[in-house]
Predicted model as a PDB file, atoms N, CA, C, CB and O in Angstrom, pLDDT in the B-factor column:
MODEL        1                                                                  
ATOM      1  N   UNK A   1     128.884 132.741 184.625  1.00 53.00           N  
ATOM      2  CA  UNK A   1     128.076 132.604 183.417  1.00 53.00           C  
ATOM      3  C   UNK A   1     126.591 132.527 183.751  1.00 53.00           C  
ATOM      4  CB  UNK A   1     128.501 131.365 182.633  1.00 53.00           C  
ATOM      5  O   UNK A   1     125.843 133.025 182.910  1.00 53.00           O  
ATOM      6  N   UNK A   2     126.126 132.072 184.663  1.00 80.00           N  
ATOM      7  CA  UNK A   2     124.633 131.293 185.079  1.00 80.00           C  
ATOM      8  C   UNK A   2     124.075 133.113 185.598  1.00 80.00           C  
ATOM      9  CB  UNK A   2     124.764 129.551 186.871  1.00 80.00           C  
ATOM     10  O   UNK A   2     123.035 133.477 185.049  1.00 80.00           O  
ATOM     11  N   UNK A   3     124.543 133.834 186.288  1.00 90.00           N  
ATOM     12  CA  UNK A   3     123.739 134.811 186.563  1.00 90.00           C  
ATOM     13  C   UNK A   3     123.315 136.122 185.029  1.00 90.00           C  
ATOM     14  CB  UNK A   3     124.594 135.443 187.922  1.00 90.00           C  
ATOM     15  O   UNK A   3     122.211 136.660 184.935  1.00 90.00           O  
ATOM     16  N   UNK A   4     124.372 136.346 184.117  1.00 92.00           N  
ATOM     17  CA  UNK A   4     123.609 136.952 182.857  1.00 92.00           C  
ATOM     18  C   UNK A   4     122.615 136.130 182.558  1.00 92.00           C  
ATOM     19  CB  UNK A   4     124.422 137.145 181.585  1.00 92.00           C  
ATOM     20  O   UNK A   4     121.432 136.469 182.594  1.00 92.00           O  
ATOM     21  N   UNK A   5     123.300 134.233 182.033  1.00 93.00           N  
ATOM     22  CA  UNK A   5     121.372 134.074 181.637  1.00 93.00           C  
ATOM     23  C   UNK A   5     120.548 134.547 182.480  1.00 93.00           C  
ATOM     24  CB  UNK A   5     120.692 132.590 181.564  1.00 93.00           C  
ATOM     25  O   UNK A   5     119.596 135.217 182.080  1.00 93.00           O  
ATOM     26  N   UNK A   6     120.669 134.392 183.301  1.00 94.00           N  
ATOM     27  CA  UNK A   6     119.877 134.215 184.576  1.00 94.00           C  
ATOM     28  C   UNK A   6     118.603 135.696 184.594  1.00 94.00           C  
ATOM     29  CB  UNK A   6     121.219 134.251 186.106  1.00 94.00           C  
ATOM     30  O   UNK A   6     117.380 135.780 184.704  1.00 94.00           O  
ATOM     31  N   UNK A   7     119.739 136.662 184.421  1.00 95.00           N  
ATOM     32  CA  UNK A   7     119.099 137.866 184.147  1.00 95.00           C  
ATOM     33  C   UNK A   7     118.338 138.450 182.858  1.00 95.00           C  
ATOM     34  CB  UNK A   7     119.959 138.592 184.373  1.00 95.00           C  
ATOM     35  O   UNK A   7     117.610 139.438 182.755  1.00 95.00           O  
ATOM     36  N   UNK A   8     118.727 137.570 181.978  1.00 95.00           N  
ATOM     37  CA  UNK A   8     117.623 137.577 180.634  1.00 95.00           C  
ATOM     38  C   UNK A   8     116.899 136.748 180.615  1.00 95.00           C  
ATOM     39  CB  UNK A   8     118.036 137.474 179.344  1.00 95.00           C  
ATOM     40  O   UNK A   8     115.947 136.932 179.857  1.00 95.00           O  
ATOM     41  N   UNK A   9     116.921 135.605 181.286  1.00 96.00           N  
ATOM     42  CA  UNK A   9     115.426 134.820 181.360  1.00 96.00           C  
ATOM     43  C   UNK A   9     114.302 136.126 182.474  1.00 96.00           C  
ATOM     44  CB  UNK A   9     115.750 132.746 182.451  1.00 96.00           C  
ATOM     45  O   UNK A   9     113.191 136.642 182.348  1.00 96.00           O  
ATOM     46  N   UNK A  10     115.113 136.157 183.212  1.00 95.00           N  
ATOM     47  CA  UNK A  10     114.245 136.796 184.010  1.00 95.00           C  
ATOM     48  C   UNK A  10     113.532 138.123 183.348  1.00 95.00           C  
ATOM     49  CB  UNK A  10     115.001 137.107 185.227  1.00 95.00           C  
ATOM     50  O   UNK A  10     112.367 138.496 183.488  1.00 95.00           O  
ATOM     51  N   UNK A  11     114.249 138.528 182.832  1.00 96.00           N  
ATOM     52  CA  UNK A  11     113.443 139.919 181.589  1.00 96.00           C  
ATOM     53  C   UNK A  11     112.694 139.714 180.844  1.00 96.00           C  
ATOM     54  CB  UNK A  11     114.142 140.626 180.583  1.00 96.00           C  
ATOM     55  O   UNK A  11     111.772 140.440 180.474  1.00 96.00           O  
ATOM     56  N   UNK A  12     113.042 138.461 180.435  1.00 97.00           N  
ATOM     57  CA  UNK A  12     111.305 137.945 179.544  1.00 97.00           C  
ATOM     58  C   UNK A  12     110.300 137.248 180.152  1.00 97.00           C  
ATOM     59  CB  UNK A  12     111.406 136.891 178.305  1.00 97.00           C  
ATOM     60  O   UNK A  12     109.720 136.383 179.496  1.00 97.00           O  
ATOM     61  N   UNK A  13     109.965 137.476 181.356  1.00 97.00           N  
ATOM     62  CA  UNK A  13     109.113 136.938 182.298  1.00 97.00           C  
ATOM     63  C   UNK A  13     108.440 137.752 182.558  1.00 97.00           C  
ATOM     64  CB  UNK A  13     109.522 136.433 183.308  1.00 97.00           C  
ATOM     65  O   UNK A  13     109.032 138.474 183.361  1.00 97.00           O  
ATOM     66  N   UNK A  14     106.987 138.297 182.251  1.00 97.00           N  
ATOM     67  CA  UNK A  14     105.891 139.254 182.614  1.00 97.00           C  
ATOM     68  C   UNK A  14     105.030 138.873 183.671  1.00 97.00           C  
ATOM     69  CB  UNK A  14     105.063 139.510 181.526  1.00 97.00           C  
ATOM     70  O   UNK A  14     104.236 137.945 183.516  1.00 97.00           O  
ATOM     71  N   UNK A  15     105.113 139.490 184.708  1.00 97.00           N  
ATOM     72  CA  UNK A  15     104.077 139.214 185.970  1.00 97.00           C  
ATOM     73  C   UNK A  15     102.940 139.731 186.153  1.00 97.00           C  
ATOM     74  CB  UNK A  15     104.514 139.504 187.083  1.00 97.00           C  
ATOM     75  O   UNK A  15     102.863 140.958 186.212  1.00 97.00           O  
ATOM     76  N   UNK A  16     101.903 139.010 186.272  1.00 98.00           N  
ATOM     77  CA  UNK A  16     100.334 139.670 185.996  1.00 98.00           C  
ATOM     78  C   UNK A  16      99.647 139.575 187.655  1.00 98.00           C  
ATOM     79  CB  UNK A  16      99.192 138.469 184.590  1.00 98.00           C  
ATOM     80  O   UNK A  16      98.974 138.594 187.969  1.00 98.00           O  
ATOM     81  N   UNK A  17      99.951 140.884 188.787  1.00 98.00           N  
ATOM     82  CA  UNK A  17      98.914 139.914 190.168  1.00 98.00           C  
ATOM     83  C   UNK A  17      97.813 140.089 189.805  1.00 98.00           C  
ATOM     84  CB  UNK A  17      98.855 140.375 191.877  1.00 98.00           C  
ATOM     85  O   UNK A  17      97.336 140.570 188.777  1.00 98.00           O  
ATOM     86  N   UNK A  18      97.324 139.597 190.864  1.00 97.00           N  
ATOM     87  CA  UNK A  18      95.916 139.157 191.182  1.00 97.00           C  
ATOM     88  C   UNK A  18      94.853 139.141 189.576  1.00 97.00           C  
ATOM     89  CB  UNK A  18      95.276 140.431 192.490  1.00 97.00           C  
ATOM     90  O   UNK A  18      93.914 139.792 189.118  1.00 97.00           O  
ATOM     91  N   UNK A  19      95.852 137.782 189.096  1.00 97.00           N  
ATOM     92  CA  UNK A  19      95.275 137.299 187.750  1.00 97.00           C  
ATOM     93  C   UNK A  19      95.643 135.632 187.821  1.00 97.00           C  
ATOM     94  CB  UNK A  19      96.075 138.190 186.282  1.00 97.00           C  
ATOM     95  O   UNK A  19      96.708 135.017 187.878  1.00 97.00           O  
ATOM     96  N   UNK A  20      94.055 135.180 187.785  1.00 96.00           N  
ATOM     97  CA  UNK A  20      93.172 135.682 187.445  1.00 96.00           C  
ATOM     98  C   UNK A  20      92.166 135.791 188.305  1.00 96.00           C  
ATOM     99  CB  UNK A  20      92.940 135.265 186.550  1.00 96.00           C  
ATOM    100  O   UNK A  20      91.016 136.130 188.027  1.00 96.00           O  
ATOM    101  N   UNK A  21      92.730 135.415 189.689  1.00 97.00           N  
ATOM    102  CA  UNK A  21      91.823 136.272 190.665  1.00 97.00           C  
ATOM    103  C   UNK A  21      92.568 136.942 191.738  1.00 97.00           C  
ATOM    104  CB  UNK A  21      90.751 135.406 191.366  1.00 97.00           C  
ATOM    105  O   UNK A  21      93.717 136.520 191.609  1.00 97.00           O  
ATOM    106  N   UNK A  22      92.542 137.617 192.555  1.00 98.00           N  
ATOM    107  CA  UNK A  22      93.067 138.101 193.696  1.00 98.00           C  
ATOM    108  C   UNK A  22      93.592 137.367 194.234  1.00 98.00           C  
ATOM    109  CB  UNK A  22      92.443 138.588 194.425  1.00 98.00           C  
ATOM    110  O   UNK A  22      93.013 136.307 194.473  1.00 98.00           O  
ATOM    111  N   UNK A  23      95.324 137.637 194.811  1.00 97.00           N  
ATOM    112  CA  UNK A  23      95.859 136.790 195.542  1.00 97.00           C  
ATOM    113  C   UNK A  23      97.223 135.730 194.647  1.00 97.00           C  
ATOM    114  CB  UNK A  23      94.532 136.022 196.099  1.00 97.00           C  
ATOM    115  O   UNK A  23      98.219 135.245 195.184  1.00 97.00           O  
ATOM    116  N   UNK A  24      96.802 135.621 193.131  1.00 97.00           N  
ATOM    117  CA  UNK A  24      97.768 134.978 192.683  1.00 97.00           C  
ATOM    118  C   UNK A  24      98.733 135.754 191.938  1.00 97.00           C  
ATOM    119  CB  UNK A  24      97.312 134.026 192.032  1.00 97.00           C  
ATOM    120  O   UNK A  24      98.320 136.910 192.025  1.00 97.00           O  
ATOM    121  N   UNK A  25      99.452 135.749 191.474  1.00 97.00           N  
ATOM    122  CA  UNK A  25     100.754 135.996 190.701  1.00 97.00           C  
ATOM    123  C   UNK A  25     100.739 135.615 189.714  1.00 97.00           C  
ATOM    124  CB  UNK A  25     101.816 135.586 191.083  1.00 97.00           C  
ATOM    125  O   UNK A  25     100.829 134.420 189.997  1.00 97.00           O  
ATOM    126  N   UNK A  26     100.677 135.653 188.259  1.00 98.00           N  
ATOM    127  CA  UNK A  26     100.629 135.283 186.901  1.00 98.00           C  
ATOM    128  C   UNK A  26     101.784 135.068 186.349  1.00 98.00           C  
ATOM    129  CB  UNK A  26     100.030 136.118 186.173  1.00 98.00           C  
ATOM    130  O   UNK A  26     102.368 136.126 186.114  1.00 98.00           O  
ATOM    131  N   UNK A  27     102.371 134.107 186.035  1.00 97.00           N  
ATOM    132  CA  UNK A  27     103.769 134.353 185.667  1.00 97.00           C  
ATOM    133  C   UNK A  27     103.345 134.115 184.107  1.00 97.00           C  
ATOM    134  CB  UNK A  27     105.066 133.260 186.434  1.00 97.00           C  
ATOM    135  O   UNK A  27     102.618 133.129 183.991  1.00 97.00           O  
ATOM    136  N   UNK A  28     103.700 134.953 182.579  1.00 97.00           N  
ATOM    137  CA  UNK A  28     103.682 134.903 181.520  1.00 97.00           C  
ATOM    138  C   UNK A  28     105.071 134.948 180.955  1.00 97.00           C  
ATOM    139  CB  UNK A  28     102.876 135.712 181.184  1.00 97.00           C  
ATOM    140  O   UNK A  28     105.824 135.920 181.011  1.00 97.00           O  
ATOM    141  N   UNK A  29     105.446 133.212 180.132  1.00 96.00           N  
ATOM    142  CA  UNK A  29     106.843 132.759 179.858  1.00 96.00           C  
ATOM    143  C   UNK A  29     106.586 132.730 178.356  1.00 96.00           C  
ATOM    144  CB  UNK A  29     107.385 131.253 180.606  1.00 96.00           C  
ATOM    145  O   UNK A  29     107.305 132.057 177.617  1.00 96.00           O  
ATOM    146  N   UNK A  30     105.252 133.679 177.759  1.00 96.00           N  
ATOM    147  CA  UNK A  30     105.255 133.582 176.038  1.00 96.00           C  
ATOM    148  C   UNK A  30     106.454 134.108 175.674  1.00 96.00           C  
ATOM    149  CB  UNK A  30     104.060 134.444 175.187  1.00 96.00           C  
ATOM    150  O   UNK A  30     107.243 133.378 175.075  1.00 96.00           O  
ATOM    151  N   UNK A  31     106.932 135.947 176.075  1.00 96.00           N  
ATOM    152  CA  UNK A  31     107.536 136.450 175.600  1.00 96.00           C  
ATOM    153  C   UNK A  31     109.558 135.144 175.660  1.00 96.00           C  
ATOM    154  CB  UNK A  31     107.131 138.023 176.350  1.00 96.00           C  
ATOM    155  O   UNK A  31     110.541 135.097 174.921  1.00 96.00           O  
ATOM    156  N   UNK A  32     109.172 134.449 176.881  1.00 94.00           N  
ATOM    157  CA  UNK A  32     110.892 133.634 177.120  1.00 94.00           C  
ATOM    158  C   UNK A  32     110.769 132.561 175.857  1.00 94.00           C  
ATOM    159  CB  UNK A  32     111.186 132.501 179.072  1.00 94.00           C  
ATOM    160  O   UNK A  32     111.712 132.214 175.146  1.00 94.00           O  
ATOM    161  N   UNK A  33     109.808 132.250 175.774  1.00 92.00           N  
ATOM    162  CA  UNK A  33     109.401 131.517 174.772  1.00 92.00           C  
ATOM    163  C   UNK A  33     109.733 131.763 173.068  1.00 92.00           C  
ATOM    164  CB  UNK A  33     108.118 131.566 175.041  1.00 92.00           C  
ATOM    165  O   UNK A  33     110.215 130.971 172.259  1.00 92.00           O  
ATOM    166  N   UNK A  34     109.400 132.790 172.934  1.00 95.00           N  
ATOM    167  CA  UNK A  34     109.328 133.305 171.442  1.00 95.00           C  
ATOM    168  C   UNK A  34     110.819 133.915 170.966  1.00 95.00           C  
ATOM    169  CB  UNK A  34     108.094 134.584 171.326  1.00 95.00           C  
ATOM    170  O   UNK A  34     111.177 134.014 169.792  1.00 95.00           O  
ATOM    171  N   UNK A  35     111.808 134.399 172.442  1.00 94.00           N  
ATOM    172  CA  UNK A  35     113.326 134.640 171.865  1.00 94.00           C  
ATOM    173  C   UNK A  35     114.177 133.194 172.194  1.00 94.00           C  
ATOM    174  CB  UNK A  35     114.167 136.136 172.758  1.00 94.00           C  
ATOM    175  O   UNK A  35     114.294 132.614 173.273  1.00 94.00           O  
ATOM    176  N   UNK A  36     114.591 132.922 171.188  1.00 90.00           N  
ATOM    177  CA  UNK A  36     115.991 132.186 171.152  1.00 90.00           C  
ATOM    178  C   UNK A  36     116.905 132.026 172.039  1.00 90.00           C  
ATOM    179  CB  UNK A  36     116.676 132.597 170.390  1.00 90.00           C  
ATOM    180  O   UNK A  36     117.372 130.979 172.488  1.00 90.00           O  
ATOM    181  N   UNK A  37     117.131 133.027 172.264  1.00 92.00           N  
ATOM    182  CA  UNK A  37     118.596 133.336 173.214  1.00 92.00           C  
ATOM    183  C   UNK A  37     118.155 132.906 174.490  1.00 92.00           C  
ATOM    184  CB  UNK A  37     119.198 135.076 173.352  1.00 92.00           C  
ATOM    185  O   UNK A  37     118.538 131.854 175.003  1.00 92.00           O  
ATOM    186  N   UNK A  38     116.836 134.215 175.356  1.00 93.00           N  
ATOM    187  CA  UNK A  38     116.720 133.214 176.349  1.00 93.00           C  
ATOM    188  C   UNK A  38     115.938 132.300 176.441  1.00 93.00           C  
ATOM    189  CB  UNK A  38     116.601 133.586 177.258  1.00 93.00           C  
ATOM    190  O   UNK A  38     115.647 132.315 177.637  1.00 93.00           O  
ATOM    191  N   UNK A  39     115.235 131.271 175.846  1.00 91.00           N  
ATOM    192  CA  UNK A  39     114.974 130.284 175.641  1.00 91.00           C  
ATOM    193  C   UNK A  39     116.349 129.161 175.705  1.00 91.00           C  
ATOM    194  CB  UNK A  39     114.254 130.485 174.527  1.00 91.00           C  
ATOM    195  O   UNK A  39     116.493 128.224 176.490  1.00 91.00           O  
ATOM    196  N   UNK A  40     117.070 129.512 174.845  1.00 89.00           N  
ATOM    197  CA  UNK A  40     117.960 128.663 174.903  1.00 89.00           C  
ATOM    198  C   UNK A  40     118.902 128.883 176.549  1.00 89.00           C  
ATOM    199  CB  UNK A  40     118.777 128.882 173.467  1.00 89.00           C  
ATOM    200  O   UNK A  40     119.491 128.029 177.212  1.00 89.00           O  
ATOM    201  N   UNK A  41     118.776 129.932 176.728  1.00 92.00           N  
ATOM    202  CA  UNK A  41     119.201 129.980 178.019  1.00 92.00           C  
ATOM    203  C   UNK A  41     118.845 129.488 179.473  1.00 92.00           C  
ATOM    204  CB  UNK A  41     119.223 130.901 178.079  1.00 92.00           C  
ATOM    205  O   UNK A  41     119.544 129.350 180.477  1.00 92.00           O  
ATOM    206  N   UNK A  42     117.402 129.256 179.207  1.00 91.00           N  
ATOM    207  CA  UNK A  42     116.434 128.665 180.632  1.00 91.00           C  
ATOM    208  C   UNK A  42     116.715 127.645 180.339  1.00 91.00           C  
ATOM    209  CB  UNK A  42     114.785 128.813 180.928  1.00 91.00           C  
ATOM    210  O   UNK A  42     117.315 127.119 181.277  1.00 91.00           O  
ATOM    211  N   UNK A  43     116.594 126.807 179.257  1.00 87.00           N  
ATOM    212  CA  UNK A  43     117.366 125.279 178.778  1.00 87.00           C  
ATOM    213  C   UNK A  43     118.614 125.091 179.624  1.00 87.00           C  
ATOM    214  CB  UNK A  43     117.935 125.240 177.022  1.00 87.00           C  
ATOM    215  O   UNK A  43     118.688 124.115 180.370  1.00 87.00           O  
ATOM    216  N   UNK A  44     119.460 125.856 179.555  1.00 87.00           N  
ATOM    217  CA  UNK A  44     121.286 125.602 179.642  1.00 87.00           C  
ATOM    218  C   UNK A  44     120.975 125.569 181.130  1.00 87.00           C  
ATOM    219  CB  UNK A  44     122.709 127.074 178.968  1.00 87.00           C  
ATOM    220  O   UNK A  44     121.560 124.711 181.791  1.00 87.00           O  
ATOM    221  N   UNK A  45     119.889 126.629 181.917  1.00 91.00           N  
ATOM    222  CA  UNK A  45     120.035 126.928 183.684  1.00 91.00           C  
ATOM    223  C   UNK A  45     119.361 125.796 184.293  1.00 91.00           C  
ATOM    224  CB  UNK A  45     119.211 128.455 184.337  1.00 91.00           C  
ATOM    225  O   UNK A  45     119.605 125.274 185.381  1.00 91.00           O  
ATOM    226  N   UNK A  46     118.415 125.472 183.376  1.00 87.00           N  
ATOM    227  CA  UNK A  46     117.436 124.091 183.826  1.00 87.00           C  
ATOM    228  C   UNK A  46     118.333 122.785 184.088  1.00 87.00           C  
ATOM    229  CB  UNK A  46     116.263 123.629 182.473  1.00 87.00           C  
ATOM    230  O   UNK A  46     118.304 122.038 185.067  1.00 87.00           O  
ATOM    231  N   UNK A  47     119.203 122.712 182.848  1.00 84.00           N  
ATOM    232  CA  UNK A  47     119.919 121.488 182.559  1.00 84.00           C  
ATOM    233  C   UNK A  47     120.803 121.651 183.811  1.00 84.00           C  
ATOM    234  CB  UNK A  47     120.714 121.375 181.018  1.00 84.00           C  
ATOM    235  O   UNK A  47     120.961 120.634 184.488  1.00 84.00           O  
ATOM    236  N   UNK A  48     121.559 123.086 184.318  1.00 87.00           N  
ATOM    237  CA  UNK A  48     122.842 122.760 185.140  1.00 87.00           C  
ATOM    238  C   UNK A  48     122.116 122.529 186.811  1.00 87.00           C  
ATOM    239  CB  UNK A  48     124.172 124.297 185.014  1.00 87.00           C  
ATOM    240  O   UNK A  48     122.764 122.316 187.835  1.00 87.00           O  
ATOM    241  N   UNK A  49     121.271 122.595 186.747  1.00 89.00           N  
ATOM    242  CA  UNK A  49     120.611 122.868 188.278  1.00 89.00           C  
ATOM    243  C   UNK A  49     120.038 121.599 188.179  1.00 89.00           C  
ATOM    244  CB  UNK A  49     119.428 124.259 188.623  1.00 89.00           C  
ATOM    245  O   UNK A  49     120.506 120.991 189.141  1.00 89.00           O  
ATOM    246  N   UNK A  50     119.290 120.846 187.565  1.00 86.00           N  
ATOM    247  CA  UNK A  50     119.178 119.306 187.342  1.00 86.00           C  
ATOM    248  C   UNK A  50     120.280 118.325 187.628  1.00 86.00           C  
ATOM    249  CB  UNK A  50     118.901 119.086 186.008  1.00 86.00           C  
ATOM    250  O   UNK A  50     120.227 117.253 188.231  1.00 86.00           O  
ATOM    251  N   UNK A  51     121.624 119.139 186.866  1.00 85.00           N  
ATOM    252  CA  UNK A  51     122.800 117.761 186.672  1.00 85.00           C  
ATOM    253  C   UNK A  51     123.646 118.292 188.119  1.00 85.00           C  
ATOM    254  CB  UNK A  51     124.111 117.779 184.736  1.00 85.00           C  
ATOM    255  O   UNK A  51     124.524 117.522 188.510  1.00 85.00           O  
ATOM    256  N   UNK A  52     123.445 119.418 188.827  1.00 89.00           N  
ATOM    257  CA  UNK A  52     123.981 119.922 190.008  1.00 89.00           C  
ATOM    258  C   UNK A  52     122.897 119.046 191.090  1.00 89.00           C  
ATOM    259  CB  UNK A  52     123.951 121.767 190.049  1.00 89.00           C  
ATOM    260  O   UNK A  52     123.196 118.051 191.750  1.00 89.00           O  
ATOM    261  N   UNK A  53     122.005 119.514 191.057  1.00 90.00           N  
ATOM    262  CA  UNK A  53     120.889 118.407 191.795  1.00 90.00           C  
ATOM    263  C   UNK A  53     120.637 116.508 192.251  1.00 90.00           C  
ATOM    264  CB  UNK A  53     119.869 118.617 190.894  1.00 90.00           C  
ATOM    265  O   UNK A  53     120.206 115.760 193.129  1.00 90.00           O  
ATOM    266  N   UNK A  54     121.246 116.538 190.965  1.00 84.00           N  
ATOM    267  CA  UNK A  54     121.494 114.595 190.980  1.00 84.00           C  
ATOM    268  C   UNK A  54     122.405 113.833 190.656  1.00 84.00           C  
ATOM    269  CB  UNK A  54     120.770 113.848 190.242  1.00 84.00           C  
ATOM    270  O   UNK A  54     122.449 112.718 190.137  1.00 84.00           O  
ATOM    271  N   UNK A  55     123.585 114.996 191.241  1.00 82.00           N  
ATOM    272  CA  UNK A  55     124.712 113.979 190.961  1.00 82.00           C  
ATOM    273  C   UNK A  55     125.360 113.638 189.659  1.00 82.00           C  
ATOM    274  CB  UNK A  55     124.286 112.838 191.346  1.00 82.00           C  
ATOM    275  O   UNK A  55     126.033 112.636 189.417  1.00 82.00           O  
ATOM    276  N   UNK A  56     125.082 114.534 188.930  1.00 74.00           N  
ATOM    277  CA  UNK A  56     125.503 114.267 187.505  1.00 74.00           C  
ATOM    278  C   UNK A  56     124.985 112.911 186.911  1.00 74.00           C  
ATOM    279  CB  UNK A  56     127.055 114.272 187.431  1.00 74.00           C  
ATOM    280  O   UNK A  56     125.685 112.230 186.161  1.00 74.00           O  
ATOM    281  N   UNK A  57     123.569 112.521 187.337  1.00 80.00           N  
ATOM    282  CA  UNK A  57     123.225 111.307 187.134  1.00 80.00           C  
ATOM    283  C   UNK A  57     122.286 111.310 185.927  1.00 80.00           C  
ATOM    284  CB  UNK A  57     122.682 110.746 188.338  1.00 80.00           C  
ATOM    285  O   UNK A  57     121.359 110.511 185.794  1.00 80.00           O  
ATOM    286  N   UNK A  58     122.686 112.526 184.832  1.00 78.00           N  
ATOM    287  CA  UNK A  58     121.218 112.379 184.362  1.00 78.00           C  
ATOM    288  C   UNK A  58     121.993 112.480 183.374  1.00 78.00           C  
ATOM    289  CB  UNK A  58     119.854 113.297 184.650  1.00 78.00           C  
ATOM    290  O   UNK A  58     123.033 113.128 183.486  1.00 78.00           O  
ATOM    291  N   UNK A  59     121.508 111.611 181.726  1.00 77.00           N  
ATOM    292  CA  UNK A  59     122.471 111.549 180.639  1.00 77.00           C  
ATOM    293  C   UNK A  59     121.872 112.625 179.805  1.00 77.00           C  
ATOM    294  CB  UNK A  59     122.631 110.084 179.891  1.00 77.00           C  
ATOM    295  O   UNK A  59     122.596 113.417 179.202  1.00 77.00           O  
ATOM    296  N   UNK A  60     120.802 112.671 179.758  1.00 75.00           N  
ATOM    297  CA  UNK A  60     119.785 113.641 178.588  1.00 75.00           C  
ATOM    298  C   UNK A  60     118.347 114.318 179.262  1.00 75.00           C  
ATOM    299  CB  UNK A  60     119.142 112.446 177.148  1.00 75.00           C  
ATOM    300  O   UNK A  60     117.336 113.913 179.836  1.00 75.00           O  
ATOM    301  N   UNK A  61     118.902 115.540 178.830  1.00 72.00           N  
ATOM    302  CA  UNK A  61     117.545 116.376 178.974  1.00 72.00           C  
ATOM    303  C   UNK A  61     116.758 117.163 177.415  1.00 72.00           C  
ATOM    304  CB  UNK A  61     118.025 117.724 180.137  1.00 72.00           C  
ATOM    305  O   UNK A  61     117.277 118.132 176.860  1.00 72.00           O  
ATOM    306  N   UNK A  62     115.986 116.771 177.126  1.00 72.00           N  
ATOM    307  CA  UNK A  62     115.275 116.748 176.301  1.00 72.00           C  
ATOM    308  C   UNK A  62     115.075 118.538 175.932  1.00 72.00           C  
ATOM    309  CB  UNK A  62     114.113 115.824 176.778  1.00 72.00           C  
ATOM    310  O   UNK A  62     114.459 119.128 176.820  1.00 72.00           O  
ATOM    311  N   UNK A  63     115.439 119.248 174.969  1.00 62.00           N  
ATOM    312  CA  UNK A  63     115.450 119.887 174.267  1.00 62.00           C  
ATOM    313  C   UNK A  63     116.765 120.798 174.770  1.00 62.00           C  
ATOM    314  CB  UNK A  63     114.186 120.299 174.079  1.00 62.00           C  
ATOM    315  O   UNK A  63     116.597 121.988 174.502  1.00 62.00           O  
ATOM    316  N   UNK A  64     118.128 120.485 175.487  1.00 57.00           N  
ATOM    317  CA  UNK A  64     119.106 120.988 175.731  1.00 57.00           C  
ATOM    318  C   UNK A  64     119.905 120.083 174.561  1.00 57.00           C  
ATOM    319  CB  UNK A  64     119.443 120.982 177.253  1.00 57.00           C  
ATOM    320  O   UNK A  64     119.884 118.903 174.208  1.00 57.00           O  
ATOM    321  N   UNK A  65     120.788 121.582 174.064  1.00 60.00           N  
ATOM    322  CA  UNK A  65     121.886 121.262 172.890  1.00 60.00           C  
ATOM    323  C   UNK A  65     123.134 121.147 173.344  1.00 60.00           C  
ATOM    324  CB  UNK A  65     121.999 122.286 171.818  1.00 60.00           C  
ATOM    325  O   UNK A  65     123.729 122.021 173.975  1.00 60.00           O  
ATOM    326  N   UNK A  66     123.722 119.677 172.926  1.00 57.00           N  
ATOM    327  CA  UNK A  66     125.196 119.575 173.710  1.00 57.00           C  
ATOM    328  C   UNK A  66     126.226 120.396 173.538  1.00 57.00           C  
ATOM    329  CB  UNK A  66     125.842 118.455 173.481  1.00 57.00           C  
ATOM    330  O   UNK A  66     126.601 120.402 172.366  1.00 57.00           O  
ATOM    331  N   UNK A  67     126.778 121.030 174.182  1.00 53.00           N  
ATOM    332  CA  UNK A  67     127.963 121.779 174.505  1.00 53.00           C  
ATOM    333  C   UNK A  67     127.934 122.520 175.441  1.00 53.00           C  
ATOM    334  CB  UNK A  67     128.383 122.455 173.657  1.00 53.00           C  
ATOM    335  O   UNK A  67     128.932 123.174 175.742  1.00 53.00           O  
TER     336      UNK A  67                                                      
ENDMDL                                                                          
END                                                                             
């Protein structure tokens, strides 16, 4: 399941180099932002890599919907 989101968060991620000066990488997350789906999806990958990370020690993550 984790690699489709995985692959539509990543499609709404626009990369700008050497912005805004030479040397950096721009990462633009408006467009992940403005759809639903993967929005709600970087939520669901955030939440499982957090609760995979600490042990299942974490009760609530703040704008993830239970199920």
């Amino acid at each position: 399941m984790a690699e489709p989101e995985l692959q539509l968060v990543a499609r709404r991620i626009r990369s700008f180099p050497d912005f805004p000066i030479p040397g950096v990488l721009f990462r633009d997350i408006s467009p992940l932002l403005k759809d639903p789906d993967s929005f709600r999806a970087s939520i669901r990958l955030l939440a499982s890599h957090l609760k995979s990370t600490h042990g299942g020690k974490i009760d609530y993550i703040a704008g993830e919907w239970p199920g």
